[in-house]
C-alpha positions in Angstrom: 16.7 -14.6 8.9 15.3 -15.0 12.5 11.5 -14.4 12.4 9.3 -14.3 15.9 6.3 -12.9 14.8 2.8 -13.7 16.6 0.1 -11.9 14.4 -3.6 -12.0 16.0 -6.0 -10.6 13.3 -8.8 -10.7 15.1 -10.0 -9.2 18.6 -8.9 -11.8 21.4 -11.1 -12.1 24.2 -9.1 -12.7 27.6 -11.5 -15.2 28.7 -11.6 -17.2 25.7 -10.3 -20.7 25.0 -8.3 -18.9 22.3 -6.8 -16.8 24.5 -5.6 -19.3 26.3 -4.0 -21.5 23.6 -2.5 -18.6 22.0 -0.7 -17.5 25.3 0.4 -20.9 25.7 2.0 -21.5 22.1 3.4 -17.8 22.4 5.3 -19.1 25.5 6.6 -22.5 24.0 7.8 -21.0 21.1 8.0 -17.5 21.2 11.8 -17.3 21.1 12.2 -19.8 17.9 12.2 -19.2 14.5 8.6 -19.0 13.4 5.5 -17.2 12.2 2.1 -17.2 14.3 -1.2 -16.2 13.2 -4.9 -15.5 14.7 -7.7 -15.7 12.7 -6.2 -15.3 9.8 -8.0 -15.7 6.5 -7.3 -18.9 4.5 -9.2 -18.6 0.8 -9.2 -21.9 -0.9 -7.5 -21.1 -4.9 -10.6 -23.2 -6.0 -14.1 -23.0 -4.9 -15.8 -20.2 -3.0 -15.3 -21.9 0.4 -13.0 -20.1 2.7 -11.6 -20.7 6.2 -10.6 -18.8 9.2 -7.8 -21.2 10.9 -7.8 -20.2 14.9 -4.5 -20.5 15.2 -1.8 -20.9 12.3 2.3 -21.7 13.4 4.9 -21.6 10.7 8.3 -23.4 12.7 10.9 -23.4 10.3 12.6 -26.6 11.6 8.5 -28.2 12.5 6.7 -27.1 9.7 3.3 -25.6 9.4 0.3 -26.4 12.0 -2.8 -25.6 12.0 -4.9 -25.6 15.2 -8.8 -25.4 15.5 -10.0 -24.4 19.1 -12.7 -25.1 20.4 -14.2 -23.8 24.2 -16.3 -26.3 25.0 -16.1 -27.9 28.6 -16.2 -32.4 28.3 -20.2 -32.0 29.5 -21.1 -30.3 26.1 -19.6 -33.6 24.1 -22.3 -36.2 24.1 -20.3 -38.8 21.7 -17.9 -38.8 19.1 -18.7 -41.3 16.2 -16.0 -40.8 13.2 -15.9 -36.9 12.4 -19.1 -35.8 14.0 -19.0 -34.5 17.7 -22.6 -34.8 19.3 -23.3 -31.8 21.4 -25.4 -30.9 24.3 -25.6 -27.2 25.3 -23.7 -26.0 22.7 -24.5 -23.5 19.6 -24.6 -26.2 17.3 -26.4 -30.2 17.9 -23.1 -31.4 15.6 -19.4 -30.1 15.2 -16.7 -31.6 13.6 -13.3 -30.0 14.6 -11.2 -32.5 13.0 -12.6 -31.7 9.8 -12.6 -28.1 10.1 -8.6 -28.6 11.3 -8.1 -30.6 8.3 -9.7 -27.9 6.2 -7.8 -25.6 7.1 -4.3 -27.3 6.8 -5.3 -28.4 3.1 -6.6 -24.7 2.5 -2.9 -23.7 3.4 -1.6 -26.4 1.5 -3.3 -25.4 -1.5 -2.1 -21.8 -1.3 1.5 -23.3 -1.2 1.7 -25.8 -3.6 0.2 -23.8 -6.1 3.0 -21.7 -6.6 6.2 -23.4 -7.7 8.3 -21.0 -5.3 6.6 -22.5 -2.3 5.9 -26.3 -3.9 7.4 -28.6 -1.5 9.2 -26.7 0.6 6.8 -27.5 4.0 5.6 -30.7 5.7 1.7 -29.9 7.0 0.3 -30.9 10.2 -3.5 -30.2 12.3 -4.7 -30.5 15.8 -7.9 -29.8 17.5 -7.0 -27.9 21.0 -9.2 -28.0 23.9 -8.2 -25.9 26.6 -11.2 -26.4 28.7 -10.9 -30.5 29.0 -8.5 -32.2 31.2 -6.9 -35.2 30.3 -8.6 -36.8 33.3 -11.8 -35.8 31.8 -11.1 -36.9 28.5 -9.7 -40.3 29.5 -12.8 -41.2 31.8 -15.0 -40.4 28.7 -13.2 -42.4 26.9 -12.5 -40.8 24.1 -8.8 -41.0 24.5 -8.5 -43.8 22.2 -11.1 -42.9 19.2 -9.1 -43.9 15.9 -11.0 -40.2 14.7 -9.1 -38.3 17.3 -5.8 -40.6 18.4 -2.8 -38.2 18.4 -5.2 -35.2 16.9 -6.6 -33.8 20.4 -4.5 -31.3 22.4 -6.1 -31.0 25.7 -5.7 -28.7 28.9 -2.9 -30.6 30.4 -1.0 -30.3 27.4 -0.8 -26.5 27.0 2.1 -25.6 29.5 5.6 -24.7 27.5 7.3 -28.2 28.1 4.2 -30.7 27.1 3.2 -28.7 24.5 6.6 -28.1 23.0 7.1 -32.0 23.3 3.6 -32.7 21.5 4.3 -30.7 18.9 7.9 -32.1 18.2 6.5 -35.4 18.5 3.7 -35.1 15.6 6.3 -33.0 13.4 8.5 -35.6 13.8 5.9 -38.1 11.9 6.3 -36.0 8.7 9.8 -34.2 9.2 10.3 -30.7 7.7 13.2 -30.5 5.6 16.0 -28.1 6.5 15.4 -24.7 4.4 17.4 -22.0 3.5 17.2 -18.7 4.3 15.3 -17.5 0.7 13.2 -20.4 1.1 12.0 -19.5 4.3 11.1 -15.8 3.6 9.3 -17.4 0.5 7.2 -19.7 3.0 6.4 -16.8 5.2 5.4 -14.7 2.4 3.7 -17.3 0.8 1.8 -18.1 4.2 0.6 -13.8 4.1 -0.7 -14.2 0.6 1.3 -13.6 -2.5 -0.3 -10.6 -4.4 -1.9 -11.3 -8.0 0.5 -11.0 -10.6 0.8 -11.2 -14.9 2.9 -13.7 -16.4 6.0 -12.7 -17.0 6.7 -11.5 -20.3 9.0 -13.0 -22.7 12.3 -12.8 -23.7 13.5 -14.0 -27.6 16.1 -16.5 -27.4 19.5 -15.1 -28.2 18.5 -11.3 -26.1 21.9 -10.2 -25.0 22.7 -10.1 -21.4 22.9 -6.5 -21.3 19.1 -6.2 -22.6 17.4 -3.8 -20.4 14.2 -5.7 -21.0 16.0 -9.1 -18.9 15.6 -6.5 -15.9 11.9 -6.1 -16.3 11.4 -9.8 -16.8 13.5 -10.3 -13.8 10.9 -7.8 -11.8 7.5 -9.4 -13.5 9.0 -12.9 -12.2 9.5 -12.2 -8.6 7.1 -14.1 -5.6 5.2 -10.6 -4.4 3.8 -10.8 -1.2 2.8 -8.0 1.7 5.1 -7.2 4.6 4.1 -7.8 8.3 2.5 -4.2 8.4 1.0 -4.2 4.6 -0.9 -7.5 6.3 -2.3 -6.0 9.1 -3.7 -3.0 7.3 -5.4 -4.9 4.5 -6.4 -7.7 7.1 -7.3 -5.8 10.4 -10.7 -3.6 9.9 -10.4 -0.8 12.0 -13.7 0.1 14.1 -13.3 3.8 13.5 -11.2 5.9 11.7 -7.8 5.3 10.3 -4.8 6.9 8.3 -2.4 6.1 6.7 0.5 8.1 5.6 3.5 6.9 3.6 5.8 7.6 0.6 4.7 7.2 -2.9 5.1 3.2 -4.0 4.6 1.7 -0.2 1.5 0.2 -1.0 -1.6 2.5 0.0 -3.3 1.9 -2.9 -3.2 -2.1 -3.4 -3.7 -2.5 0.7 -7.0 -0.6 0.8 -8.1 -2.1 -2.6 -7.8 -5.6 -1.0 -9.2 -4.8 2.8 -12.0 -3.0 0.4 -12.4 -6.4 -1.3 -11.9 -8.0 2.1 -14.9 -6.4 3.8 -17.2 -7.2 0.6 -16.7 -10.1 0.9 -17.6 -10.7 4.4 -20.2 -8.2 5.0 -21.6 -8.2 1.0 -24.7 -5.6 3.0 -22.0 -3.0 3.6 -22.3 0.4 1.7 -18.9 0.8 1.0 -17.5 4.1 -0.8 -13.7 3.9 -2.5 -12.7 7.4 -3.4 -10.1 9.0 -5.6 -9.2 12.0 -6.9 -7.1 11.3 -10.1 -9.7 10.4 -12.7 -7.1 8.6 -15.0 -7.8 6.0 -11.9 -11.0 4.7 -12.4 -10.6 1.5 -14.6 -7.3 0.8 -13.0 -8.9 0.8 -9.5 -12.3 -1.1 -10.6 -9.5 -3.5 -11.8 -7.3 -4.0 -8.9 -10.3 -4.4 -6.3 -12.2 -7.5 -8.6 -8.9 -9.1 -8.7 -8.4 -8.9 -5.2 -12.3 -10.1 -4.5 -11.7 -12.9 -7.2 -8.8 -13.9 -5.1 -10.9 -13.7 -2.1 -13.9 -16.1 -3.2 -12.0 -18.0 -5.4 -13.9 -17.9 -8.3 -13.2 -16.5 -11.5 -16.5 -15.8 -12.8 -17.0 -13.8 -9.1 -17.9 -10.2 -9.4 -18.7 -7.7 -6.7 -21.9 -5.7 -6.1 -20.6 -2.5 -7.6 -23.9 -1.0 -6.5 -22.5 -2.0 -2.5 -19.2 -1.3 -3.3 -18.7 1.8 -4.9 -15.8 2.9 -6.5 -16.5 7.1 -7.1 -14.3 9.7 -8.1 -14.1 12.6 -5.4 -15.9 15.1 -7.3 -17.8 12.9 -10.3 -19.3 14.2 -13.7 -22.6 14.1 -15.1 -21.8 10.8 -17.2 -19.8 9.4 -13.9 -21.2 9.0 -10.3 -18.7 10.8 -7.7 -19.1 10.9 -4.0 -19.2 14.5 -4.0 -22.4 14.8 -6.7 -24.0 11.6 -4.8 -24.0 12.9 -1.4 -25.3 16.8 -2.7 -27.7 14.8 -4.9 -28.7 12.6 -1.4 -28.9 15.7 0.5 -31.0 17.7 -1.9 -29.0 20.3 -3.5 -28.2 20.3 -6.7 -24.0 19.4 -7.7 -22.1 22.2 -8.8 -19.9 22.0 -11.8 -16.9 23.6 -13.1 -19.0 26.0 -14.9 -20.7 26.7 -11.6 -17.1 27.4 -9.8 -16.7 30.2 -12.1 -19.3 31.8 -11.7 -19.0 31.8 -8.1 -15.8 33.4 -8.4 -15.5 35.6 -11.0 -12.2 33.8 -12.4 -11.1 30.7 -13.8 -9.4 28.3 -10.8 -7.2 24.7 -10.4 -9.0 21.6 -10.3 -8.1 21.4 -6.6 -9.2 25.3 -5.6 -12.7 24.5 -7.5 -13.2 21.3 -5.6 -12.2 23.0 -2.3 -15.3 25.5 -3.2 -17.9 23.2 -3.9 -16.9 21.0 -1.0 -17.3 24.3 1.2 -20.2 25.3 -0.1 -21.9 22.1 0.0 -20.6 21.9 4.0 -22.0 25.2 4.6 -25.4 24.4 3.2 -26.7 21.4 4.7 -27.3 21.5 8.5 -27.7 17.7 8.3 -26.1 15.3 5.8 -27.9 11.5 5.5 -26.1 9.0 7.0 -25.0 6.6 3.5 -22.2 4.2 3.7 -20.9 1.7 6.2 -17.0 2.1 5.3 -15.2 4.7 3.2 -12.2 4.7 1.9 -10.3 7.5 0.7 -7.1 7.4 -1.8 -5.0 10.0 -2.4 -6.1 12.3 0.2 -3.3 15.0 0.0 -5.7 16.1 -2.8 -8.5 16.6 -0.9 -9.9 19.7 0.7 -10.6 19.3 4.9 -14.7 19.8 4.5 -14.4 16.7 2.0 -13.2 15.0 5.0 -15.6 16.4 7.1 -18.5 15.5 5.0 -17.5 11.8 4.4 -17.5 11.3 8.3 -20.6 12.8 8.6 -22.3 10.4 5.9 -21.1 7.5 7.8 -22.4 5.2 10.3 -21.4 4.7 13.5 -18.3 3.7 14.0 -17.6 6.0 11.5 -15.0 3.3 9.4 -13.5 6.5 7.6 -9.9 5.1 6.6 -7.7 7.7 4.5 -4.1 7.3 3.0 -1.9 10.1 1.7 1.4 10.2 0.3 4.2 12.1 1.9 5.2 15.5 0.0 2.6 14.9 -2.9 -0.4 17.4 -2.6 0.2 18.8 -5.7 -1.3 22.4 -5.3 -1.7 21.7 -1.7 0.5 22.2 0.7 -0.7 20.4 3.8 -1.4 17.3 4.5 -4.5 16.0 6.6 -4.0 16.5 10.4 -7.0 14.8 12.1 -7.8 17.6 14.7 -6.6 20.3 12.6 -9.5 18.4 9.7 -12.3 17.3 12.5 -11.6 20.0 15.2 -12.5 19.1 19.1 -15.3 18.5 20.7 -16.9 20.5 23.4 -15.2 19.1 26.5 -12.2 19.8 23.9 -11.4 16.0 23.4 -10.8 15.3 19.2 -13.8 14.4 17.0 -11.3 11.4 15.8 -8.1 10.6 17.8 -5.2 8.5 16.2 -3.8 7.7 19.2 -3.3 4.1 19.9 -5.1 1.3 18.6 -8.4 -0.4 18.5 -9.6 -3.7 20.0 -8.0 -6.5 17.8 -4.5 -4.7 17.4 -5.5 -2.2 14.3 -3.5 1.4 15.1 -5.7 4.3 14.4 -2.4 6.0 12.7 0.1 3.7 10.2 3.3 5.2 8.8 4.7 3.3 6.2 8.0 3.8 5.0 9.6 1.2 2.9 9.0 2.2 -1.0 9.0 -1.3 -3.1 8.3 1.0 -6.3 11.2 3.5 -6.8 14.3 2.6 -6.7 16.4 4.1 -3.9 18.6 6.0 -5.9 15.6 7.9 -7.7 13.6 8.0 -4.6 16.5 10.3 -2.5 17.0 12.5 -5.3 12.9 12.6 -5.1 13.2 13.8 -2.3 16.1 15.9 -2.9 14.6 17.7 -5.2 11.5 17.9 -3.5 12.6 19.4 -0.1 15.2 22.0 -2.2 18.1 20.2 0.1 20.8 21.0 -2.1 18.9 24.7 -3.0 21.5 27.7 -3.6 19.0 29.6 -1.2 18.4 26.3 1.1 15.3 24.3 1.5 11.8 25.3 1.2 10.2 22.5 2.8 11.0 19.4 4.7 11.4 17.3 8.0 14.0 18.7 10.7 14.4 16.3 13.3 15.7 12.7 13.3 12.8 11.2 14.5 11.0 12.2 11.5 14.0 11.3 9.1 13.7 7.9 10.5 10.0 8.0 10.1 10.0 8.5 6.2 13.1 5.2 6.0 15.8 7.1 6.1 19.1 7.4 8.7 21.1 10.6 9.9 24.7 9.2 10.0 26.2 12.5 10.6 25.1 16.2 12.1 21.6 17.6 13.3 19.2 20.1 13.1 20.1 22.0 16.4 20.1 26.0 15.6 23.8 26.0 16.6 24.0 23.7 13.8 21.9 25.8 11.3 23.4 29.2 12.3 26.9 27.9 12.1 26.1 25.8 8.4 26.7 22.8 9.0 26.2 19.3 7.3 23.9 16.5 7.5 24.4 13.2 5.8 21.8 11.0 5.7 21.1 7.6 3.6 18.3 5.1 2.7 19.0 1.5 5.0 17.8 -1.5 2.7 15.1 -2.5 5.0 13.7 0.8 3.8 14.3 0.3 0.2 13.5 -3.1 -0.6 13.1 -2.7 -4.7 15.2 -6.1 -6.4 17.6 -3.7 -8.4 19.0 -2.1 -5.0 19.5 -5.6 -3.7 23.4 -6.9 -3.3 22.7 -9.7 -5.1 20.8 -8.6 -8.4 21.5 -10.5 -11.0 21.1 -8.2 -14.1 23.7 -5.4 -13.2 24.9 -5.3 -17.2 21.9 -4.9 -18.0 20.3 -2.3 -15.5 22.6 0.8 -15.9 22.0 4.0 -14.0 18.3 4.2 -12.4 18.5 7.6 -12.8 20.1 9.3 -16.1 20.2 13.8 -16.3 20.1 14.7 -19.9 19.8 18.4 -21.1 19.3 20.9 -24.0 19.7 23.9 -25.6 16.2 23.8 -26.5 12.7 22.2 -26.6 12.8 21.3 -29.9 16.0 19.2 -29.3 14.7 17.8 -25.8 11.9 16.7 -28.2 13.5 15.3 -30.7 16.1 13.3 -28.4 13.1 11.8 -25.9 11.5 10.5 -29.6 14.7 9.0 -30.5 15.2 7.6 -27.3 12.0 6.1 -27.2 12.3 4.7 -30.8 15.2 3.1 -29.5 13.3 1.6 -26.5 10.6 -0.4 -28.7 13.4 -1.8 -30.6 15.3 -3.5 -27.1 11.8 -4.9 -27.2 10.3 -2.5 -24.6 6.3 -2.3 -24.8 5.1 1.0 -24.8 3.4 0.4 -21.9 6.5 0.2 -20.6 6.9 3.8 -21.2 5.8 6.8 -19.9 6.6 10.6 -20.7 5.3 13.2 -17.8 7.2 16.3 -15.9 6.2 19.2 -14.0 3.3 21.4 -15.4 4.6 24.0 -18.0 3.6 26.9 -20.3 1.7 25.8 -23.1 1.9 21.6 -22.2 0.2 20.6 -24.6 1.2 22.2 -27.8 4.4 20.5 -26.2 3.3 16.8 -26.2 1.7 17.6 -29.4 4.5 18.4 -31.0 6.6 15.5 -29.4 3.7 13.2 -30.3 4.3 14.3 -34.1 8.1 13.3 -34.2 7.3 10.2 -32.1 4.9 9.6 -35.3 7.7 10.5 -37.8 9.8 7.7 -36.3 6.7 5.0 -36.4 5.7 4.9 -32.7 2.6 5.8 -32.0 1.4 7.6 -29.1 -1.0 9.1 -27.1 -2.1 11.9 -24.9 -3.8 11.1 -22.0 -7.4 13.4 -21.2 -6.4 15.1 -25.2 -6.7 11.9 -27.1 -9.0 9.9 -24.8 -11.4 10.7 -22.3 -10.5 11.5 -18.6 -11.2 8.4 -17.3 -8.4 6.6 -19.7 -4.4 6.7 -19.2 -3.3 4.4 -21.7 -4.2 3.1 -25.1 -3.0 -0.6 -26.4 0.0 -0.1 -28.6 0.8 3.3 -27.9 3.1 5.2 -25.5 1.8 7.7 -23.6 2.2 10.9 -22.6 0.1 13.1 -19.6 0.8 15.8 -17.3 2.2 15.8 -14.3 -1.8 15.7 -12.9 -3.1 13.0 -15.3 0.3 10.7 -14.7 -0.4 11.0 -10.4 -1.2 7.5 -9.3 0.3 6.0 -12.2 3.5 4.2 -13.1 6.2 2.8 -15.3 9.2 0.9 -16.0 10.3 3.8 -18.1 9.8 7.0 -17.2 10.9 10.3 -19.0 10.4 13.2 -17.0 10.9 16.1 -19.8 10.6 20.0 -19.5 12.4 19.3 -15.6 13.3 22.9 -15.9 10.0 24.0 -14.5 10.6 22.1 -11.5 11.8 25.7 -10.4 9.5 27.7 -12.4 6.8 28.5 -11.2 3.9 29.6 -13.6 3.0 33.1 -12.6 -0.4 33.3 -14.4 -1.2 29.9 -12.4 0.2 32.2 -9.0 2.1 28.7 -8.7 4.8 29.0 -5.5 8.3 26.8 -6.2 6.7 24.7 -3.5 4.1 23.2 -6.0 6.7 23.0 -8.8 9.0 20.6 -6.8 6.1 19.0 -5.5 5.4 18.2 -9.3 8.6 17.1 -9.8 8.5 14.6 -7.1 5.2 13.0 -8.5 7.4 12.5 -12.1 10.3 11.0 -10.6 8.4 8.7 -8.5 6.4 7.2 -11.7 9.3 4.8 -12.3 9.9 1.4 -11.3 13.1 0.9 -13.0 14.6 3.9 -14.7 13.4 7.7 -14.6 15.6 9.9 -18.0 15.4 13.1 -16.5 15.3 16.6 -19.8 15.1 19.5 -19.9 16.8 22.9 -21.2 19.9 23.6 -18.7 20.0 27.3 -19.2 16.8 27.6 -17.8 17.0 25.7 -14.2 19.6 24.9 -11.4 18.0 22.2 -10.6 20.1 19.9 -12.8 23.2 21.0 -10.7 21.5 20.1 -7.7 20.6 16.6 -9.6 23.5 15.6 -10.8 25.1 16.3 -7.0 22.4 13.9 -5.5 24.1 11.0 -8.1 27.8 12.2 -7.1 27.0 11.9 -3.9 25.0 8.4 -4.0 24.0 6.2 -1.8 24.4 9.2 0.6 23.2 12.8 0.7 24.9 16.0 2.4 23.4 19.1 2.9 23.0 22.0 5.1 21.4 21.5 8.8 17.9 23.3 8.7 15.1 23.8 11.3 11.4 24.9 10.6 12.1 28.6 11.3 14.2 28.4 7.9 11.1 26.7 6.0 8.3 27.8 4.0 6.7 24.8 4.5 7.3 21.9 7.6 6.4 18.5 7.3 7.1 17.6 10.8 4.7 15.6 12.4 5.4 16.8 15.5 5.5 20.5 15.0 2.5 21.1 12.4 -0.1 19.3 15.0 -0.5 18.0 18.1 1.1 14.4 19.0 -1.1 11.6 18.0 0.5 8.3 18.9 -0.5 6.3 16.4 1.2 8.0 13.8 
């Protein structure tokens, strides 16, 4: 697996000594086999300590180097006695670049040998470059022959292709790297990016058969997890302005801004730094994820950030919870509205999202000029969010304006656009953007990030997600979706046959597309999975003549589960919004009870803030289950996945946006129920598993759409998007 990656994290100043070196390794050994890094943060597994390596080169067949740079021209060194570097003219009396290279290679070294993937595998090696000094310099100094810097110093003359090449062959050579297959070396480079925190593996009673579902969840819980080349540079690179990112459901979003949130704590602990949400259910699970990310960061344990600092709010907030939208009306003296409030205003009763659109409106409308309170904010799940929220968070921010949103692709649930920067910010008055996505800032961050490859849902489940979603295989065609190529591409998938030209549409014909692996990467869609027996279908259609059956069948089921030696937090039962929900759950929750398992449901049985309870399986609606996941998932009452609610004034739009968010809880497996009498959308199912790992359907364009999700065509072109 050929890897030529060089990865600057930090802006590089063309006049730099860094500059310099990095060019020159970039030209000796651009074409190999390796992994290059710039300023890229090294945090020691024990102790607080951390170090920024200037340069860091993985070589598969010359191990991993770690190079410490230092600008200084031979009139700043005074002397050199053992580690410590006299120095005149300099920002410091005493360096000691040795050391600090040496740091850094055992920091690495650490990281690696901690883990029993990566123990072993690498030989380690430091220099100290000095781009400025000739050897001429160096040599009439004499400190060419100090035993502290003998065969450690790479100087000026040593930085063209051939010399340096030949250097660095020379000192590998001292400590060889063994040869290392292809898994070990996408462990090493992963390793090298920082694996992400994991549980211990569960496990699995001695005599388990092989075709034990639970060996597949073990399999997944034991697995090195590590970020991708673009999941680094979004949790590593900190914009200096606004960013987005847009992606599928289960690419990351979430866990990258949760670490760069952690990130920037931990090296600006002044910041005011706002993480917002919408999904209350979120709230421990994202206090969680960021502390074990910081605890990562400092190395420490016992470390816990400055929640007053960092502040993780939900977008709207309650009277017994601080939101952003309650702290800023609060900060700018008017006084937060309520649900209550809502009501009033409008004479009727409205959905979470329409109520938080008012207040956000209102609250826009009113203040002529908002204070300026936070330093960074990010914002999670922003398909949920009305354009003044946006608005409002970049005008409580200080310049730059680090505003940094994510949403996920075609899951606005009761919203049916997602956040266009100039459509959200508008233009200024010489008509150039408020914020502009195009292109990226100083130190290689890109205003816009589209990530595509889904390492939650499996692929099968994912492109019947989407199926589903978009109304592909529709009787009356779709309702919503992308109708170019580009934009198929865009979202990870590939149009082997047909387009979307209107001689294509008017004449009906097909369109196959597929899901490439690159774009797919879960274990279970892997060739070489191990645990096929025990696996089965991802995705499994069951239906019913009634609710009461469905019921009584997902209890069984479940029952069933627990004794395979499932946890029930392994499970999860959620599915499109319904008439009377949950006199439905309760009544599923009473034969789950009849059977032994207990269960819960989440915002009825515990407060908003909480999605699961130890020991019981839970069960939410489709807006309390959004953000969450499972190994499990049974998405029940599917039949309203093309119902829409008319008391509600729901369009089939938001229903198959619902059913998107249930399918996409799963990790493993996603049981699909409902009553067949009442939906076609079981056909269309059980054609998207017929037709696996393809899909056909009928060429559309946007003129045939109620709803287009073309980039291209719903705003104009940003380029780093």
């Amino acid at each position: 697996m050929a890897s030529q990656k060089f990865q600057d994290f930090e802006a590089l100043n063309p006049n730099t000594a860094e500059r310099r070196f990095w060019e020159a390794l970039r030209e000796a050994f651009g074409k190999d086999e390796c992994l290059a890094y710039f300023r890229f943060p090294i945090y020691r597994p024990s102790g607080s300590v951390h170090r920024v390596p200037d340069v860091i080169l993985l070589h598969r067949s010359l191990g991993l180097w770690v190079f410490e740079v230092k600008g200084c021209g031979i009139s700043n060194i005074q002397s050199i006695h053992g580690a410590i570097w006299t120095m005149a003219n300099w920002h410091s009396e005493e360096e000691q670049p040795t050391a600090q290279a040496e740091d850094g290679m055992y920091a690495i070294q650490s990281r690696l040998t901690e883990r029993r993937e990566t123990r072993g595998l690498l030989s380690f090696h430091y220099r100290v470059v000095l781009p400025l000094i000739s050897t001429e310099e160096w040599q009439k100094k004499g400190l060419d022959d100090l035993p502290s810097t003998s065969g450690a110093i790479l100087l000026q003359n040593d930085l063209s292709p051939t010399p340096l090449r030949q250097k660095i062959e020379a000192g590998a050579s001292e400590h060889p790297q063994r040869p290392l297959s292809d898994e070990q070396w996408s462990l090493a480079c992963a390793a090298l990016g920082g694996p992400l925190p994991s549980k211990e593996p569960r496990k699995i009673p001695t005599g388990t058969p092989s075709q034990n579902p639970v060996r597949v969840i073990q399999y997944m819980e034991s697995r090195f997890k590590a970020l991708d080349e673009q999941q680094l540079k979004i949790a590593y690179l900190v914009p200096e302005g606004p960013q987005r990112i847009r992606g599928l459901a289960g690419t990351g979003k979430t866990v990258l801004f949760a670490k760069r949130a952690a990130l920037i704590h931990r090296e600006h602990p002044e910041w005011r730094v706002a993480f917002i949400f919408f999904t209350r259910s979120l709230y421990d699970q994202t206090l969680s994820m960021i502390k074990e990310f910081f605890v990562e960061l400092t190395g420490d344990e016992s470390s816990e950030p400055d929640w007053q600092n960092l502040q993780v709010l939900h977008a709207w907030g309650a009277k017994e919870r601080k939101g952003f939208y309650r702290t800023v009306a609060m900060k700018a003296g008017k006084q937060p509205m309520g649900v209550n409030d809502v009501e009033r205003d409008l004479g009727r009763k409205s959905s979470p999202g329409d109520a938080f659109r008012h207040i956000c409106d209102k609250l826009e409308r009113s203040v002529s000029k908002f204070p300026v309170l936070y330093d960074a904010i990010f914002i999670d799940e922003g398909q949920d969010l009305p354009p003044s929220f946006y608005r409002i968070a970049h005008r409580v921010l200080a310049d730059p304006r680090r505003l940094y949103w994510a949403y996920d692709e075609a899951q606005g649930i009761g919203n049916l656009t997602v956040p266009r920067a100039k459509e959200i910010f508008g233009l200024r008055p010489g008509q150039s953007p408020v914020v502009d996505l195009s292109g990226v800032y100083r130190g290689g961050a890109r205003k816009g990030e589209s990530m595509k490859a889904c390492y939650r849902t499996p692929r099968q489940i994912l492109m019947a997600a989407h199926a589903i979603n978009m109304g592909l295989l529709r009787e009356g065609g779709p309702l919503q979706g992308v109708s170019n190529q580009a934009e198929w591409e865009s979202i990870g998938y590939t149009v082997e046959s047909g387009d979307f030209k209107p001689a294509s549409v008017k004449a009906g014909r097909s369109v196959t597309i597929t899901r490439e692996a690159a774009s797919s990467p879960h274990p279970i869609d892997a060739r070489d999975f191990p645990h096929t027996e025990a696996l089965g279908s991802p995705l499994t259609v069951k239906t019913f003549a009634s609710e009461a059956e469905e019921q009584q069948w997902i209890a069984n089921q479940i029952q069933q589960d627990l004794k395979l030696g499932f946890n029930p937090w392994d499970l999860l039962v959620t599915g499109p919004s319904g008439d009377r929900e949950t006199p439905y759950f309760q009544a599923l929750q009473g034969r789950l009870k009849a059977l032994g398992v207990p269960s819960v449901i989440a915002g009825v049985d515990t407060s908003a803030d909480v999605f699961r309870r130890d020991g019981h399986v839970t069960l939410a609606s489709i807006f309390r289950a959004k953000g969450n996941e499972s190994w499990k998932v049974y998405a029940c009452r599917f039949d309203y996945a093309t119902r829409p609610l008319a008391w509600k004034g729901e369009s089939e739009l938001e229903k198959r946006n619902e059913a998107f968010v249930a399918l996409t809880r799963a990790r493993i497996w996603c049981v699909v129920t409902g009553v067949e009498a009442k939906s076609h959308v079981f056909r269309e199912l059980r054609s998207v598993l017929e037709q696996s790992p393809r899909l056909s359907f009928k060429a559309f364009n946007q003129a045939t759409l109620k709803r287009i999700n073309d980039e291209e065509l719903t705003a104009a072109p940003e380029q780093g998007s």
